[in-house]
PyMOL Python script that loads the backbone (N, CA, C, O; Angstrom):
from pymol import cmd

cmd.read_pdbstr("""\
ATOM      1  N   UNK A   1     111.900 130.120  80.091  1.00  0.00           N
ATOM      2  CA  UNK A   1     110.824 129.451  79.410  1.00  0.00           C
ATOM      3  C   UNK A   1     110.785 129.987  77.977  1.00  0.00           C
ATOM      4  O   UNK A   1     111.031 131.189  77.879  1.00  0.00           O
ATOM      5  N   UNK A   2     110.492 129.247  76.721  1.00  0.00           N
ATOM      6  CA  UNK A   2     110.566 129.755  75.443  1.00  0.00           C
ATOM      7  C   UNK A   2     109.445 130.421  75.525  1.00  0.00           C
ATOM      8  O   UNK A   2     108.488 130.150  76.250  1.00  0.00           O
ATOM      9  N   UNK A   3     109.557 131.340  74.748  1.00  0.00           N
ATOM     10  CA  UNK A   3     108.454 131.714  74.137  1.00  0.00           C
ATOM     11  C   UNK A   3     106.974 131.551  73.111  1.00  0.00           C
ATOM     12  O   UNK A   3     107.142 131.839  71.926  1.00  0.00           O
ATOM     13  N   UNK A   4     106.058 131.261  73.389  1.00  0.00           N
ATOM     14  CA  UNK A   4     104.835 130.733  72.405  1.00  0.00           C
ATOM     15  C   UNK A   4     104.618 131.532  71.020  1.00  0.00           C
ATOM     16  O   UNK A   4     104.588 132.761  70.955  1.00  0.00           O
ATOM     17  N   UNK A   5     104.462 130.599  69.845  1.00  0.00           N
ATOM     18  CA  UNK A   5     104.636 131.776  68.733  1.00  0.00           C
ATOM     19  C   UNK A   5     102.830 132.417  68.937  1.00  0.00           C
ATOM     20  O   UNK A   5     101.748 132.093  69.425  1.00  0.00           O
ATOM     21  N   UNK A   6     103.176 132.980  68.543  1.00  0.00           N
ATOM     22  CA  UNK A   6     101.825 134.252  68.427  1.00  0.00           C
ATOM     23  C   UNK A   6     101.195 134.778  69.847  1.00  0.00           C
ATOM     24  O   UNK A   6     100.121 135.377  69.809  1.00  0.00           O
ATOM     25  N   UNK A   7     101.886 134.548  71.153  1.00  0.00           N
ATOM     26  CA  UNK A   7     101.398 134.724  72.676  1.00  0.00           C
ATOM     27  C   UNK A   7     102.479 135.813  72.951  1.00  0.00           C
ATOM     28  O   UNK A   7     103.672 135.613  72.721  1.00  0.00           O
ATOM     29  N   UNK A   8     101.975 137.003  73.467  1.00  0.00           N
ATOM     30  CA  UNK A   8     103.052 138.118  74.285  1.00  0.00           C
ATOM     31  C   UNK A   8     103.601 137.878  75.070  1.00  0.00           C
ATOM     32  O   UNK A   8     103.415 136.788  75.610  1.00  0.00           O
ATOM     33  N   UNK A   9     104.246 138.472  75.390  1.00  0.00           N
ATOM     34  CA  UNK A   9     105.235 138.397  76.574  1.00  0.00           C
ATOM     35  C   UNK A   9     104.653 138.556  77.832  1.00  0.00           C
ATOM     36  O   UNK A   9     105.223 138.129  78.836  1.00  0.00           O
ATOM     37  N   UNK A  10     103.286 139.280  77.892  1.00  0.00           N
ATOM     38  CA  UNK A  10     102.577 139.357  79.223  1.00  0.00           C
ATOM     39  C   UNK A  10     101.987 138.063  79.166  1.00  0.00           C
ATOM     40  O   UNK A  10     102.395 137.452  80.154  1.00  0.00           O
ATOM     41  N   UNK A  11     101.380 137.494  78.628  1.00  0.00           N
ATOM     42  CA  UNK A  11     101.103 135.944  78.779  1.00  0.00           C
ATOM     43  C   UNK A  11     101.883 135.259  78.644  1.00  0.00           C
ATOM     44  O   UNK A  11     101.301 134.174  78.653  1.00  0.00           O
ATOM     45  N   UNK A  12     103.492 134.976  78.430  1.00  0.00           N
ATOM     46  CA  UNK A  12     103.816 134.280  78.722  1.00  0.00           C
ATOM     47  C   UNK A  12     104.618 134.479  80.017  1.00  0.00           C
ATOM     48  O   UNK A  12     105.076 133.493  80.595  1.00  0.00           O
ATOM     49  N   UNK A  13     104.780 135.566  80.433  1.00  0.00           N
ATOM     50  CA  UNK A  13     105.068 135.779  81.947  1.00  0.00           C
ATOM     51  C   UNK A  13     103.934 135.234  83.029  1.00  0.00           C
ATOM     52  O   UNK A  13     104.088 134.612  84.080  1.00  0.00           O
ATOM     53  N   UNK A  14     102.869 135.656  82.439  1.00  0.00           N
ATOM     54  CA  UNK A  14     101.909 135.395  83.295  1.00  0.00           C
ATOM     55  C   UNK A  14     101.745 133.854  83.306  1.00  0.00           C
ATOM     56  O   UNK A  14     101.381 133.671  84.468  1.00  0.00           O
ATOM     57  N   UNK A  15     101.795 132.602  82.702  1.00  0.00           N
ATOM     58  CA  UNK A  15     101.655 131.078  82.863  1.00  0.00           C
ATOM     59  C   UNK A  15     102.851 130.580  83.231  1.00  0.00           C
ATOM     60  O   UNK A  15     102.910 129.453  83.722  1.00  0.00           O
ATOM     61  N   UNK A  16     104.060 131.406  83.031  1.00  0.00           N
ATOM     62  CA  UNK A  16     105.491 131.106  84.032  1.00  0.00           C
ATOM     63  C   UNK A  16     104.972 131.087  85.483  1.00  0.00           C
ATOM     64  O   UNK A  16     105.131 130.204  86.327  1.00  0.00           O
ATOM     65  N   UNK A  17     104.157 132.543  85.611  1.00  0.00           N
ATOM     66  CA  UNK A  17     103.998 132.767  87.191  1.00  0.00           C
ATOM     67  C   UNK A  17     102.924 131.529  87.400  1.00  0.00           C
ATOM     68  O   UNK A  17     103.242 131.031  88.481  1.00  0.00           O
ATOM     69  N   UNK A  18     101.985 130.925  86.950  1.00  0.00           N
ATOM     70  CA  UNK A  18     101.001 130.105  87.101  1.00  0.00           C
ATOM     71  C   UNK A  18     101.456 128.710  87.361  1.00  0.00           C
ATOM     72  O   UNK A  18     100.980 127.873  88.128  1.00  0.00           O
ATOM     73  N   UNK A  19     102.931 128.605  86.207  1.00  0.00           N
ATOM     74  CA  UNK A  19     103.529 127.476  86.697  1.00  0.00           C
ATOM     75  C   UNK A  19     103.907 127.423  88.131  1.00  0.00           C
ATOM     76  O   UNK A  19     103.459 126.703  89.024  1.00  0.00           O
ATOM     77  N   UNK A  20     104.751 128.263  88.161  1.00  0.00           N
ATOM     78  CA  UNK A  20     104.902 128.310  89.539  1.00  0.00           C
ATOM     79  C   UNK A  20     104.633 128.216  90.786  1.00  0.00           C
ATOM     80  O   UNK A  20     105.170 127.565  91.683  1.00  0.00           O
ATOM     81  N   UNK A  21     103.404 129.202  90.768  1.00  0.00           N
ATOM     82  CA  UNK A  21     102.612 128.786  92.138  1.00  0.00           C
ATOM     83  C   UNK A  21     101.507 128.268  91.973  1.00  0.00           C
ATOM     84  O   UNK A  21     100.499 128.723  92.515  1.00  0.00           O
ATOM     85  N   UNK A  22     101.496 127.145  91.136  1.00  0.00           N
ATOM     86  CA  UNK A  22     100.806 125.608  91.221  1.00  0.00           C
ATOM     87  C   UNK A  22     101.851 124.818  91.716  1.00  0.00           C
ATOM     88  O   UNK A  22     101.570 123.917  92.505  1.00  0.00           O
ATOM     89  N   UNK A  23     103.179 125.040  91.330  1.00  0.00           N
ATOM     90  CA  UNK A  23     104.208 123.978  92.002  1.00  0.00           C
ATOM     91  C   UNK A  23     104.637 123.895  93.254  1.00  0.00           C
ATOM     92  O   UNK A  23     104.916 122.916  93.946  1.00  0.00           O
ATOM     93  N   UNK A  24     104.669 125.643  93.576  1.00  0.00           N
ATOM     94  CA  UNK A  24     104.941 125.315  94.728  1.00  0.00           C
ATOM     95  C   UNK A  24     103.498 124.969  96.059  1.00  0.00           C
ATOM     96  O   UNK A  24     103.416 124.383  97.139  1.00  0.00           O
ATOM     97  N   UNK A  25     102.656 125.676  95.225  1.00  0.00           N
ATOM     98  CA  UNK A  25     101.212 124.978  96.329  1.00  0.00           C
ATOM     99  C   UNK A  25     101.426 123.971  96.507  1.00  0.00           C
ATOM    100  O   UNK A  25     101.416 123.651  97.695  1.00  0.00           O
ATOM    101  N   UNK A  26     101.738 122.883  95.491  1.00  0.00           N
ATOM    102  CA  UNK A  26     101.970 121.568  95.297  1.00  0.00           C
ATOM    103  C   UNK A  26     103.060 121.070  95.990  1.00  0.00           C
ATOM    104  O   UNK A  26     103.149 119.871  96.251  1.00  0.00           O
ATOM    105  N   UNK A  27     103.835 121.823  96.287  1.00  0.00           N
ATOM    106  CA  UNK A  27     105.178 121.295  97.587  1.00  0.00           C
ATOM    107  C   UNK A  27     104.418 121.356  98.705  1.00  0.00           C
ATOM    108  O   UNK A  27     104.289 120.388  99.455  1.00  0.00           O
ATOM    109  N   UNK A  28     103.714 122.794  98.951  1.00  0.00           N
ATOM    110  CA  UNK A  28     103.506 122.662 100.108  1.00  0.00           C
ATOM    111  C   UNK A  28     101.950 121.837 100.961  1.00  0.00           C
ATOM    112  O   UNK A  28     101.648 121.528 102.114  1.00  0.00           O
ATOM    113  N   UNK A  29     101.355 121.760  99.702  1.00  0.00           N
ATOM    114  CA  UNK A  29     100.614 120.391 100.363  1.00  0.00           C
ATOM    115  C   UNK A  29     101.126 119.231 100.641  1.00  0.00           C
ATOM    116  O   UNK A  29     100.780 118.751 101.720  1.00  0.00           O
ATOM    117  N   UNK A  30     102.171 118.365  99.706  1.00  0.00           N
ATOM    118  CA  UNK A  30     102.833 117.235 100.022  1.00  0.00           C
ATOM    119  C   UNK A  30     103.366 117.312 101.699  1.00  0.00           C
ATOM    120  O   UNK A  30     103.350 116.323 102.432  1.00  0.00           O
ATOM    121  N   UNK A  31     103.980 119.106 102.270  1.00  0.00           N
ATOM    122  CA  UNK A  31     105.220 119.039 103.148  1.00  0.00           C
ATOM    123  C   UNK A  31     103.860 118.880 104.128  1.00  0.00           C
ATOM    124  O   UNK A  31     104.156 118.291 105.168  1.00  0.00           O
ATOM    125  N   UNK A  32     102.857 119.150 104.074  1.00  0.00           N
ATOM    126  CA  UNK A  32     102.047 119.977 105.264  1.00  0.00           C
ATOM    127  C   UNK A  32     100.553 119.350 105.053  1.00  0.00           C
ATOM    128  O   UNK A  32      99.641 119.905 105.666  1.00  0.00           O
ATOM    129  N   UNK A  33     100.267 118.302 104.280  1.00  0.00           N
ATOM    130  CA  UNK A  33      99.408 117.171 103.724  1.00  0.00           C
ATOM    131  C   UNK A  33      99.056 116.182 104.764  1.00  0.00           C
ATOM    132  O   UNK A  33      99.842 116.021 105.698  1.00  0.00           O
ATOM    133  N   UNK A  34      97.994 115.524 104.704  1.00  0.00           N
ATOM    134  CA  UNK A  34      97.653 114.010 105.798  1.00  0.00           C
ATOM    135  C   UNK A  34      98.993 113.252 104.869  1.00  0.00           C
ATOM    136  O   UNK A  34      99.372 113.324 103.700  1.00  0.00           O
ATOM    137  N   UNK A  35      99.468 112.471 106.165  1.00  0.00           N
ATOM    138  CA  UNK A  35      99.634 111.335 105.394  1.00  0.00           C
ATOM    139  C   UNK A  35      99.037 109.864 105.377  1.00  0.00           C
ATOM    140  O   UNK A  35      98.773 109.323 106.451  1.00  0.00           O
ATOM    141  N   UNK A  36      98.822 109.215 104.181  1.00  0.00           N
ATOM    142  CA  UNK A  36      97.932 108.211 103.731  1.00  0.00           C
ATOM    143  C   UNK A  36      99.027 106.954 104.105  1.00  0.00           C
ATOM    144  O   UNK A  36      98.501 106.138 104.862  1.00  0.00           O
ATOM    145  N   UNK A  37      99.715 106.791 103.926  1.00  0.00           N
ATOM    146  CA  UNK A  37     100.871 105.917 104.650  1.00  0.00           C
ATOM    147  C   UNK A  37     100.659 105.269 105.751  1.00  0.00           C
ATOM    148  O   UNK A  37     101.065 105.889 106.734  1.00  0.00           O
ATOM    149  N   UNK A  38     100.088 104.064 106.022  1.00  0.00           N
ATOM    150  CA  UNK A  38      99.513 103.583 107.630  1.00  0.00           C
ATOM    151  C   UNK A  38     101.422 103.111 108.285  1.00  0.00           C
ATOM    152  O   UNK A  38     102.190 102.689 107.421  1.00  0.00           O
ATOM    153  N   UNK A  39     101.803 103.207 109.340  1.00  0.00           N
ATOM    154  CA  UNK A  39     102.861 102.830 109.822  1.00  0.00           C
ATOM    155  C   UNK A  39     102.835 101.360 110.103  1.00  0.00           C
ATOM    156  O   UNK A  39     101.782 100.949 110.591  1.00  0.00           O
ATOM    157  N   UNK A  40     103.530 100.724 109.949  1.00  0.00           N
ATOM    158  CA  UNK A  40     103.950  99.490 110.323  1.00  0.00           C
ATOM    159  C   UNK A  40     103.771  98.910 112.039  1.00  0.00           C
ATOM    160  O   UNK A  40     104.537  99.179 112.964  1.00  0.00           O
ATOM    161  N   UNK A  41     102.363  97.943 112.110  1.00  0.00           N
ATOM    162  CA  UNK A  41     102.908  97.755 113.249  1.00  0.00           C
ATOM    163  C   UNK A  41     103.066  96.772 114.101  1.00  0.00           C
ATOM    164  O   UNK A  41     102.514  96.310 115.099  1.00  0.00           O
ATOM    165  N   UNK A  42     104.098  96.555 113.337  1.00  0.00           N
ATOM    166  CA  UNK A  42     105.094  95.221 113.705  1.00  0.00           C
ATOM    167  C   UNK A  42     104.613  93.628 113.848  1.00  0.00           C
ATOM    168  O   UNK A  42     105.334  92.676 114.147  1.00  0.00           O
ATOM    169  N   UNK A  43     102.953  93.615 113.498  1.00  0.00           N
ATOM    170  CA  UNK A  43     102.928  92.042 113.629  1.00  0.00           C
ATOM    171  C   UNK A  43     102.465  91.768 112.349  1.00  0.00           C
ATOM    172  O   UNK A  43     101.494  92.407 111.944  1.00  0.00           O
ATOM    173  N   UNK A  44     103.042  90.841 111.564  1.00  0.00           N
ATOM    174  CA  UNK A  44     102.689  90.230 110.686  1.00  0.00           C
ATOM    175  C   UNK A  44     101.822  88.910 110.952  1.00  0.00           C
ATOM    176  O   UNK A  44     101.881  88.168 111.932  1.00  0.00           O
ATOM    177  N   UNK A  45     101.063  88.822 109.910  1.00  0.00           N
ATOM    178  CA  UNK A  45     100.211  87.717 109.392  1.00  0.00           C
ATOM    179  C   UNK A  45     100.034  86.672 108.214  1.00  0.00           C
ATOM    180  O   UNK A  45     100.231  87.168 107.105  1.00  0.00           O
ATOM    181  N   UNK A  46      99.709  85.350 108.225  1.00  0.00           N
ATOM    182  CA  UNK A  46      99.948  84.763 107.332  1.00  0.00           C
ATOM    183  C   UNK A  46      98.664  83.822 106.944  1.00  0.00           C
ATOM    184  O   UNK A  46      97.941  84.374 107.773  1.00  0.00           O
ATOM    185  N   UNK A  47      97.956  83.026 106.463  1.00  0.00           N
ATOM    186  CA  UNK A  47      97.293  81.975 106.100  1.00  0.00           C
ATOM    187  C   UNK A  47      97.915  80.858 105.270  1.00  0.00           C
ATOM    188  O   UNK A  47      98.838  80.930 104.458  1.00  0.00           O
ATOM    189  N   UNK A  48      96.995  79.520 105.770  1.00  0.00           N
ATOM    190  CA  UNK A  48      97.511  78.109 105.033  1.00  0.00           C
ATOM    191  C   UNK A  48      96.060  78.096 104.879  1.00  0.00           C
ATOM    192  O   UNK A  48      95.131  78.354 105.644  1.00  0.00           O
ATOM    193  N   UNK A  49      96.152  77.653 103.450  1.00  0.00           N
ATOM    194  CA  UNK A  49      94.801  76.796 102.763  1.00  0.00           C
ATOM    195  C   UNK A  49      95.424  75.330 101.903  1.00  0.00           C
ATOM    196  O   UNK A  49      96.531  75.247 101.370  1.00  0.00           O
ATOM    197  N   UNK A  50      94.494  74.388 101.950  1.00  0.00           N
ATOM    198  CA  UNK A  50      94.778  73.573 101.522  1.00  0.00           C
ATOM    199  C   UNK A  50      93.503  72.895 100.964  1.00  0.00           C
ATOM    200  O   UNK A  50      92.491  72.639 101.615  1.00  0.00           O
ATOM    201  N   UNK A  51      93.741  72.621  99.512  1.00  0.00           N
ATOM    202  CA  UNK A  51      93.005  72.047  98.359  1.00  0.00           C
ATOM    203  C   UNK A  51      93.923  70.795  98.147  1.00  0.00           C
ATOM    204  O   UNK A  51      95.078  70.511  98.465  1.00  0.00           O
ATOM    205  N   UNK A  52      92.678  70.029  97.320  1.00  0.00           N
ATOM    206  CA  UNK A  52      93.522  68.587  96.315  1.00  0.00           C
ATOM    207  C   UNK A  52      94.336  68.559  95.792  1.00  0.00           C
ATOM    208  O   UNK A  52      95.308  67.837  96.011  1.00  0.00           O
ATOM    209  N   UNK A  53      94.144  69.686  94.546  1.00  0.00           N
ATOM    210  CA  UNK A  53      94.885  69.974  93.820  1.00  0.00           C
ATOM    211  C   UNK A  53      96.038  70.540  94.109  1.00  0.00           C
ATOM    212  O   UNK A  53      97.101  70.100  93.671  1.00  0.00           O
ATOM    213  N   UNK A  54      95.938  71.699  94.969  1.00  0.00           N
ATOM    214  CA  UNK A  54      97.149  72.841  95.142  1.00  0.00           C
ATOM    215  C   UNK A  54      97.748  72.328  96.346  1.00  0.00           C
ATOM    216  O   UNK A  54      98.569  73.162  96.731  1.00  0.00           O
ATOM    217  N   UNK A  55      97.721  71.640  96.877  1.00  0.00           N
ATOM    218  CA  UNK A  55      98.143  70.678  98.291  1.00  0.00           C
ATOM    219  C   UNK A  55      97.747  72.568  99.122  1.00  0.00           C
ATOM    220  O   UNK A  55      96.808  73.357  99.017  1.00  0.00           O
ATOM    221  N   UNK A  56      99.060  72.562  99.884  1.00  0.00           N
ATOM    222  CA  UNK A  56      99.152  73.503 101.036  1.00  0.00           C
ATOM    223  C   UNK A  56      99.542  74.839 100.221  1.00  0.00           C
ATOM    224  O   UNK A  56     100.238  74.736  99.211  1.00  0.00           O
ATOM    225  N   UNK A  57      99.104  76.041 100.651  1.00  0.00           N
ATOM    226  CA  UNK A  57      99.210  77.505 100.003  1.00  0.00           C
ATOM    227  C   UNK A  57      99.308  78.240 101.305  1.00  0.00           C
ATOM    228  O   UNK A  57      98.490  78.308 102.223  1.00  0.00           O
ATOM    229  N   UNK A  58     100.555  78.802 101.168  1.00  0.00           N
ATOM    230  CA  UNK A  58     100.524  80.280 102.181  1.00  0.00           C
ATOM    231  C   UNK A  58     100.603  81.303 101.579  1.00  0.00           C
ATOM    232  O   UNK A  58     101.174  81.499 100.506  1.00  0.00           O
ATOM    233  N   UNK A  59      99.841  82.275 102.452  1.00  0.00           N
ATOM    234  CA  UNK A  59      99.070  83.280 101.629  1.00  0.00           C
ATOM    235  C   UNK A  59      99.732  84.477 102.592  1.00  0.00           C
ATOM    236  O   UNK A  59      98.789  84.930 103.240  1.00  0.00           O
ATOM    237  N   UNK A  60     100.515  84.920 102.823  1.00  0.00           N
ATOM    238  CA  UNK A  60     101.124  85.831 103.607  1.00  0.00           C
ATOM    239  C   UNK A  60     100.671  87.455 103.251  1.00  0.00           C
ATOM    240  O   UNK A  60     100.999  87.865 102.138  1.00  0.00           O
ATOM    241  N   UNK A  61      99.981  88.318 104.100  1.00  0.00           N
ATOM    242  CA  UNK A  61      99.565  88.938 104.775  1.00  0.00           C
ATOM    243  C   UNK A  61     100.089  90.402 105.008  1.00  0.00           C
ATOM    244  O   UNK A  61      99.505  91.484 105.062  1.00  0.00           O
ATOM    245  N   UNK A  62     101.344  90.051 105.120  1.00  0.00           N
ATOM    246  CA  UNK A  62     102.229  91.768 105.399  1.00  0.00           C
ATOM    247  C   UNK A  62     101.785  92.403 106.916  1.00  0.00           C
ATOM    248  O   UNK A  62     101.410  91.678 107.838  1.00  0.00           O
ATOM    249  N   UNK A  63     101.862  93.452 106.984  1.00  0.00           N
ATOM    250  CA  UNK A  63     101.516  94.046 108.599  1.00  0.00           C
ATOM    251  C   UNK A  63     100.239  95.052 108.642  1.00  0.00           C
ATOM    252  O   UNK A  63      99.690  95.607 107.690  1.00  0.00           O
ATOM    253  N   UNK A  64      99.972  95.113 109.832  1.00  0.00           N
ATOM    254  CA  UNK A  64      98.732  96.120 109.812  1.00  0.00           C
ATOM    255  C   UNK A  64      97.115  95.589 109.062  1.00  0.00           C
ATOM    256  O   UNK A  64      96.224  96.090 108.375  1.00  0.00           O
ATOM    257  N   UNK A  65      97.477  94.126 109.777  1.00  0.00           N
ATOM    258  CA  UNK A  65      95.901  93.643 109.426  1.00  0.00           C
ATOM    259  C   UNK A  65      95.259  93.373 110.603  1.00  0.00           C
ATOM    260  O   UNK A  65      95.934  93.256 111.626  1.00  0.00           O
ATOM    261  N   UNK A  66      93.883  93.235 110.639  1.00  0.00           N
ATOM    262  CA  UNK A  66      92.825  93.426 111.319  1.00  0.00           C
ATOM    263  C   UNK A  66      92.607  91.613 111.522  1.00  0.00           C
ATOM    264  O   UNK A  66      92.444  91.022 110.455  1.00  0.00           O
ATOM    265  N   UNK A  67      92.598  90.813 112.693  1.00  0.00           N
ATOM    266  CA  UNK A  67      92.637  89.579 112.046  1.00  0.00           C
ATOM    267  C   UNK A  67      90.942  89.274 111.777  1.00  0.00           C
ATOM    268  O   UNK A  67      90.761  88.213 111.178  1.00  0.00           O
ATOM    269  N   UNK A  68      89.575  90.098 112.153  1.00  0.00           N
ATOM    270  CA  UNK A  68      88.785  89.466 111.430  1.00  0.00           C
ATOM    271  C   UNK A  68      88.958  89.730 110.205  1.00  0.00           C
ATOM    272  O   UNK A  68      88.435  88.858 109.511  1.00  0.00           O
ATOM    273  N   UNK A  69      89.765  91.042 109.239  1.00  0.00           N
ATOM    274  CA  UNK A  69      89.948  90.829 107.982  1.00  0.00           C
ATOM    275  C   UNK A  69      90.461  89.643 107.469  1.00  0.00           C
ATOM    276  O   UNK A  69      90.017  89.333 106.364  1.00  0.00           O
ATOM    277  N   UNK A  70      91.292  88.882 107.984  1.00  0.00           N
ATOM    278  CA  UNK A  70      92.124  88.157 107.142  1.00  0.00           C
ATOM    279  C   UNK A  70      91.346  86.940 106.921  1.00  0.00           C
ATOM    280  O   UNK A  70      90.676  86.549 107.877  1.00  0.00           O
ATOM    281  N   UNK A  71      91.301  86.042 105.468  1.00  0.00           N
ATOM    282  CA  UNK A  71      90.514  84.727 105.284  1.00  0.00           C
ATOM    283  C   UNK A  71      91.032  83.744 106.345  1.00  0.00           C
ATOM    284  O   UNK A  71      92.079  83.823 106.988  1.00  0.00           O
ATOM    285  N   UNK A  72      90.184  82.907 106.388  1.00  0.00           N
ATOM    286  CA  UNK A  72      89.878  81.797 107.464  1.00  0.00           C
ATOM    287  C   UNK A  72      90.673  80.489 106.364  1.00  0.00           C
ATOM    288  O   UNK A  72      90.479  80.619 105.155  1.00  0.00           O
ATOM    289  N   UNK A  73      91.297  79.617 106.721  1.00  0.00           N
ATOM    290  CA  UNK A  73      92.063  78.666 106.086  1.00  0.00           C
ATOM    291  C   UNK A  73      92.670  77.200 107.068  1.00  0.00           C
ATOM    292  O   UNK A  73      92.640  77.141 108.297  1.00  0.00           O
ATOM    293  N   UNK A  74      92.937  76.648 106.593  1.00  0.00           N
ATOM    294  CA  UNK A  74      93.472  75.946 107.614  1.00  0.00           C
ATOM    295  C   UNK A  74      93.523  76.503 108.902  1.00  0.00           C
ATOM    296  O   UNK A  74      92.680  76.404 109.794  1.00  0.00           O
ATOM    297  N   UNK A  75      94.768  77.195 108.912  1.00  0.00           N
ATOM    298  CA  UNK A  75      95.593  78.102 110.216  1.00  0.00           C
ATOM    299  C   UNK A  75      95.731  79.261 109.692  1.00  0.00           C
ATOM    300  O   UNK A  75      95.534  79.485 108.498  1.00  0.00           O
ATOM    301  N   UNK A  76      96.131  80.226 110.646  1.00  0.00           N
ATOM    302  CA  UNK A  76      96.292  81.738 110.305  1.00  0.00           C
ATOM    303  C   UNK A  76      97.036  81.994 111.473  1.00  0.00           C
ATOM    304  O   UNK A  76      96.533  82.094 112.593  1.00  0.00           O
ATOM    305  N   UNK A  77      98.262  82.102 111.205  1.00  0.00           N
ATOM    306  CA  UNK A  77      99.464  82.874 112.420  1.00  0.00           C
ATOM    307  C   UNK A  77      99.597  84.213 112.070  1.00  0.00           C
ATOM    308  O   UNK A  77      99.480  84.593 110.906  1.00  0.00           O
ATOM    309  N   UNK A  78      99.914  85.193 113.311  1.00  0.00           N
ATOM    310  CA  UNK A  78     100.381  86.170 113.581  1.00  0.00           C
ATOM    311  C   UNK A  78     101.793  86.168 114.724  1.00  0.00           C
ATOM    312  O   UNK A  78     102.035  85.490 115.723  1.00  0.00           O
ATOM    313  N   UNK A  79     102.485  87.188 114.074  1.00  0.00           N
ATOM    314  CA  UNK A  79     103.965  86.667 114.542  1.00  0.00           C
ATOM    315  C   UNK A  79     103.934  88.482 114.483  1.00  0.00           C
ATOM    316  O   UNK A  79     103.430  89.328 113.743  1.00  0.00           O
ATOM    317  N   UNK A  80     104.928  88.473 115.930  1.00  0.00           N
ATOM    318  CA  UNK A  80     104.999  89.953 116.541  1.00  0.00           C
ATOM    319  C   UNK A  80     107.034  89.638 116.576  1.00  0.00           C
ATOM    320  O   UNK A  80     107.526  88.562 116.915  1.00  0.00           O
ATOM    321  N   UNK A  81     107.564  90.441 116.293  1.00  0.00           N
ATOM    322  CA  UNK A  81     109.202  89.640 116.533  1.00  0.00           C
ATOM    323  C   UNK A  81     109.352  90.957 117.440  1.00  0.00           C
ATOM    324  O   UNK A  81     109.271  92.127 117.066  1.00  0.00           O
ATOM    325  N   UNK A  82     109.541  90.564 118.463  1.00  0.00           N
ATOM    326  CA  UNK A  82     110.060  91.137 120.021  1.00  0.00           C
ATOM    327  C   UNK A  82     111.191  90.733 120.661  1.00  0.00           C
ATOM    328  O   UNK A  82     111.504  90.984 121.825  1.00  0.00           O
ATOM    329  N   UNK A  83     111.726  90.165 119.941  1.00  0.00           N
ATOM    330  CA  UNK A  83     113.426  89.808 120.503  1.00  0.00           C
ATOM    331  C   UNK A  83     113.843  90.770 121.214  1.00  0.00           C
ATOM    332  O   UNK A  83     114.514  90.437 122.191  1.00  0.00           O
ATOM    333  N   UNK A  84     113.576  92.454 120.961  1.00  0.00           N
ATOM    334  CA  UNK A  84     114.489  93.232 121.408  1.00  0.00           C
ATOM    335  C   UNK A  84     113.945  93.773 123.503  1.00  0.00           C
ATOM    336  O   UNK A  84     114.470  94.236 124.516  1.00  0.00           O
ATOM    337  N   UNK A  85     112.396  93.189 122.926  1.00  0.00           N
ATOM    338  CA  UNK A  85     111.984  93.281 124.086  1.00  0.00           C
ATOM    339  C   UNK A  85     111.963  91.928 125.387  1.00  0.00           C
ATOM    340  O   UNK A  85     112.049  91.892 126.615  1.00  0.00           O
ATOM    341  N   UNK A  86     111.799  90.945 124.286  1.00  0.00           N
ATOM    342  CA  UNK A  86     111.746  89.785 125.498  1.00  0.00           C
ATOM    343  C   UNK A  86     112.934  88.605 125.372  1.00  0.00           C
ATOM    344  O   UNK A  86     112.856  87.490 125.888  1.00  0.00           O
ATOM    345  N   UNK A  87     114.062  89.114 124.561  1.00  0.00           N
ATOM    346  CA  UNK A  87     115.031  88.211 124.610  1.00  0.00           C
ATOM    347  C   UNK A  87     114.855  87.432 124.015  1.00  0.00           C
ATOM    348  O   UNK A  87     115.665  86.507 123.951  1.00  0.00           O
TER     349      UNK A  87
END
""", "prot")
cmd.dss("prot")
cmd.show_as("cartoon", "prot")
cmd.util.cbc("prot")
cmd.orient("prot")
């Protein structure tokens, strides 16, 4: 680490060491942390709305929804792909 003009050498040893074990605290919360990451699980969702103007709109959804979350529209499918289980 360079050196700071007009800061000693005991302070600048000492904010080396500060760097440090802020970084590594900082590893080891990431390794050993909740994770916020919900897992995937596996059924997707979609909506159709349909206006005058915009005729038909699908509004697709992604996974890990709640279906009273999802808006009410025309139709609203949920699709689970289980091929591996039911052929």
């Amino acid at each position: 680490m360079l050196k700071v003009v007009g800061a000693s050498w005991v302070q600048t040893r000492v904010s080396w060491c500060l760097l440090v074990s802020i970084s590594l605290l900082g590893l080891v919360a990431l390794y050993l942390g909740p994770s916020y990451s919900a897992e995937p699980d596996g059924k997707y969702a979609a909506t159709v709305f349909y206006g005058k103007e915009s005729k038909f709109r699908l509004e697709y959804w992604g996974q890990n929804n709640n279906p009273e979350d999802i808006k009410k529209g025309v139709a609203r499918g949920f699709y689970q792909p289980d091929i591996s289980k039911t052929g």
